[in-house]
C-alpha positions in Angstrom: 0.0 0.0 0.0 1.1 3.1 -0.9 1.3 5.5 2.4 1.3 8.8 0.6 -1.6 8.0 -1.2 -3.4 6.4 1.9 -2.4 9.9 3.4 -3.7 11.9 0.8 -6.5 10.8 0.4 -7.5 11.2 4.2 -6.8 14.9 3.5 -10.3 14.8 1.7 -11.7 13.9 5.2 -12.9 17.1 5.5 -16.0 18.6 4.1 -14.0 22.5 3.1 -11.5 20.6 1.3 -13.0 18.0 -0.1 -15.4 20.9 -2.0 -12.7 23.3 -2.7 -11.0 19.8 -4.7 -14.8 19.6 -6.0 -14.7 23.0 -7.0 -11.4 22.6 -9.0 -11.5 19.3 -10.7 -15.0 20.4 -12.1 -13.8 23.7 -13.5 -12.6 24.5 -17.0 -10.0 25.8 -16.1 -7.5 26.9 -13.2 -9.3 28.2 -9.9 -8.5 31.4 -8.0 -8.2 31.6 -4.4 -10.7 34.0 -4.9 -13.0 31.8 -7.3 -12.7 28.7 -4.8 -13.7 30.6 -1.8 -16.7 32.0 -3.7 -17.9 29.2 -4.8 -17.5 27.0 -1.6 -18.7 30.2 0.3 -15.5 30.3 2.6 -13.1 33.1 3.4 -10.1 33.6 0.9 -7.8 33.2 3.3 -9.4 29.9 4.9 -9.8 28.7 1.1 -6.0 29.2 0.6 -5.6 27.4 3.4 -7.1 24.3 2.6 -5.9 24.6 -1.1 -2.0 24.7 0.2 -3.2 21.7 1.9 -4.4 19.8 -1.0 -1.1 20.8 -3.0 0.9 19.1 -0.5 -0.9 16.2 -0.4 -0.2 15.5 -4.4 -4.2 16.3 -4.9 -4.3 19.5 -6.5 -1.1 21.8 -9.0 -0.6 25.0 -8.1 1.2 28.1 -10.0 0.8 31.4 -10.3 -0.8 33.0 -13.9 -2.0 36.2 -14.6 -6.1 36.4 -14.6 -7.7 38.3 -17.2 -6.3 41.8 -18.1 -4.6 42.5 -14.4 -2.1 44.2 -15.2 -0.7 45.3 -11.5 -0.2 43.6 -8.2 1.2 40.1 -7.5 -0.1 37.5 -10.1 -2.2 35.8 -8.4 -1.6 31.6 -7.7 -4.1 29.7 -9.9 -4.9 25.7 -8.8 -5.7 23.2 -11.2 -6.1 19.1 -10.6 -2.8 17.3 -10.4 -2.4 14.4 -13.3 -0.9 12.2 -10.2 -2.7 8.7 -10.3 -4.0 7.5 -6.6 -5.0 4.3 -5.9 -5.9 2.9 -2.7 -7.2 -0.6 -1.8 -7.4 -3.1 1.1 -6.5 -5.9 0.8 -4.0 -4.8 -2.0 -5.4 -5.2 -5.9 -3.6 -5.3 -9.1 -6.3 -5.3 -11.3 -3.8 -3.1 -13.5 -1.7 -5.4 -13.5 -3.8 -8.2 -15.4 -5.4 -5.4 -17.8 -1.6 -4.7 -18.6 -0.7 -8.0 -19.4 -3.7 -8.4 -21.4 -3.3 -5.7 -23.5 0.0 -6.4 -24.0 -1.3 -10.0 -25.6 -4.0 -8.1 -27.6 -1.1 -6.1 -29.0 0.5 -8.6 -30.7 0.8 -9.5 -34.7 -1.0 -13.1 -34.3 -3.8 -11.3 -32.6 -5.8 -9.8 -34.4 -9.1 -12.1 -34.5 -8.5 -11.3 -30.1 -8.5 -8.2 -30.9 -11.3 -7.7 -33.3 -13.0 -9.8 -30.7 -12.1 -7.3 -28.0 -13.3 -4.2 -29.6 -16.9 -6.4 -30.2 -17.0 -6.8 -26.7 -16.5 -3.4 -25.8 -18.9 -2.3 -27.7 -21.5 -4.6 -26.8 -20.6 -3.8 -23.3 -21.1 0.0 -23.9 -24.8 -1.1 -25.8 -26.1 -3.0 -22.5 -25.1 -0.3 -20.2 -26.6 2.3 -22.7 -29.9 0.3 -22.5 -30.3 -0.7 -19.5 -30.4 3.6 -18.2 -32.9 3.6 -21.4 -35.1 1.3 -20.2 -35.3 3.1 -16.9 -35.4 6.6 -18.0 -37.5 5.9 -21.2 -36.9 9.0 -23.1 -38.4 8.4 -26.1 -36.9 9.6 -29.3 -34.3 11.9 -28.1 -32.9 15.3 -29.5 -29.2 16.6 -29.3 -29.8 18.2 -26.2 -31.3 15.1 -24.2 -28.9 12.8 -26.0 -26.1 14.9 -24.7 -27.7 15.1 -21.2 -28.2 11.3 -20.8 -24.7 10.5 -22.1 -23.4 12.8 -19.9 -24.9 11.5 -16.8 -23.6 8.0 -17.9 -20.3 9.2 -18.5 -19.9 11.0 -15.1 -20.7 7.4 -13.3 -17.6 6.1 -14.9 -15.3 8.5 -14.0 -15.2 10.2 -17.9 -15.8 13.9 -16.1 -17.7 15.2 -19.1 -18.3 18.7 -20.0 -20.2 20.7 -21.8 -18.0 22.9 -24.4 -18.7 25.7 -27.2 -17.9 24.6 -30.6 -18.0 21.6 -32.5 -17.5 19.3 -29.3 -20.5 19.4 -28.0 -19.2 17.1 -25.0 -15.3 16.7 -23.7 -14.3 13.5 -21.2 -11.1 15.6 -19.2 -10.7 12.3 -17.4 -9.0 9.0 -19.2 -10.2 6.3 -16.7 -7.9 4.1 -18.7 -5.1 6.2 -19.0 -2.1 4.0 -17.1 -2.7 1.3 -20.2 -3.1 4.0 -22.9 0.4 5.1 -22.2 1.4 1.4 -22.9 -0.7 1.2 -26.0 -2.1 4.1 -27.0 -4.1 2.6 -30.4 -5.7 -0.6 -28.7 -6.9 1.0 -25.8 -8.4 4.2 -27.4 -9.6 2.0 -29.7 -11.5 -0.4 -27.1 -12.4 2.9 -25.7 -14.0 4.3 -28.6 -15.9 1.1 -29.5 -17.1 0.9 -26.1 -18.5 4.4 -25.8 -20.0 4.4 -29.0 -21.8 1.0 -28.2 -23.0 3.5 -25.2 -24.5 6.2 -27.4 -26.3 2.8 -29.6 -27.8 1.9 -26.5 -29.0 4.8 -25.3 -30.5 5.3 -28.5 -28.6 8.5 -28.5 -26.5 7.8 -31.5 -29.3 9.1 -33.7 -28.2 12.6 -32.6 -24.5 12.3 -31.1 -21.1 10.8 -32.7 -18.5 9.6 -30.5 -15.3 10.5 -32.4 -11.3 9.6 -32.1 -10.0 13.3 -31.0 -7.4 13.2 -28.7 -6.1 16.2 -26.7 -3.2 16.6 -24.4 -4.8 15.3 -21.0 -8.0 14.6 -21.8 -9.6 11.4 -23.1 -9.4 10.4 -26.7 -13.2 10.5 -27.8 -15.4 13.3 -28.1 -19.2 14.0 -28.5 -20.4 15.7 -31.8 -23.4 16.5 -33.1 -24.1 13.5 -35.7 -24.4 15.0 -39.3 -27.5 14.7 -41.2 -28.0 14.4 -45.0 
């Protein structure tokens, strides 16, 4: 077991904290002492506080970055989430272990029928979660903006941390859940990834009105929500 990440993660034991990390994984982009405080409803000087406190324990990245057109004073320090990867579990798992392993296999030459086999089940896995959260919601016929609200609720469940942006994506994932393989094997896994989210949108019957398309950006998963083009 790793102690620092037992020990940061008892840093969230606390209910200022734990929204101020809230507050910054789920912005855009990075937080103000001032914006966290705000938004948590806290003192700035309490909120930088509990934010110096959540940089030392490997949860959150701070720096300091000019905001807006300020133009005099000390630039303020900005906080963003840190890319560090906890993991705690008792008794110990290695479940990342296996999936490495695995992957390795799928990746290669003589298998390609696993792997064509792999990105099936993926995507048949994405169709019966997709379904099943159809079959309770029961929509009905749905529109871009349902679509994207549905398949944005499922995404959030799995850790994707979907948002809402301006321009073609209509919905980002910031968070890889996969990413420790992806490093390994960047095609396969964003690949399985892709199949399995797009399975998602078939069985939310939300692929009528959304894509799920291979667009990777630095940090961020590899698939992103469009708008599905019509003839």
């Amino acid at each position: 077991m790793d102690p620092q990440a037992v020990a940061a993660i008892a840093t969230l034991d606390d209910d200022v904290r734990r929204a101020l990390f809230t507050c910054v994984r789920d912005a855009p982009g990075p937080v103000t002492r001032e914006a966290a405080a705000e938004a948590v409803g806290i003192s700035r000087k309490l909120a930088a506080f509990h934010l110096d406190k959540l940089v030392a324990a490997g949860l959150l990245d701070a720096r300091t970055e000019a905001v807006g057109d300020r133009r005099v004073g000390r630039t303020p320090k900005v906080y963003e989430p840190s890319r560090r990867h906890l993991q705690v579990s008792l008794p110990q798992r290695e479940h990342g272990l296996l999936a490495d392993v695995l992957i390795t296999a799928l990746g290669a030459p003589e298998a390609a029928a696993a792997r064509k086999a792999a990105i099936q089940a993926a995507r048949d896995r994405g169709e019966r979660e997709g379904a099943a959260v159809r079959e309770r919601v029961r929509p009905g016929r749905l529109g871009v903006e349902r679509a994207t609200r549905l398949a944005s609720d499922l995404l959030d469940e799995h850790g994707f941390e979907p948002v809402r942006t301006e321009g073609e994506d209509l919905l980002r994932l910031r968070n890889c859940p996969f990413h420790p393989l992806v490093e390994s094997s960047p095609e396969l896994v964003c690949g399985l990834n892709h199949a399995y989210l797009c399975g998602m949108l078939h069985g939310l019957g939300a692929d009528t009105a959304l894509d799920a398309v291979l667009a990777p950006a630095p940090g961020q998963c590899c698939v992103a929500f469009r708008r599905r083009e019509t003839d």
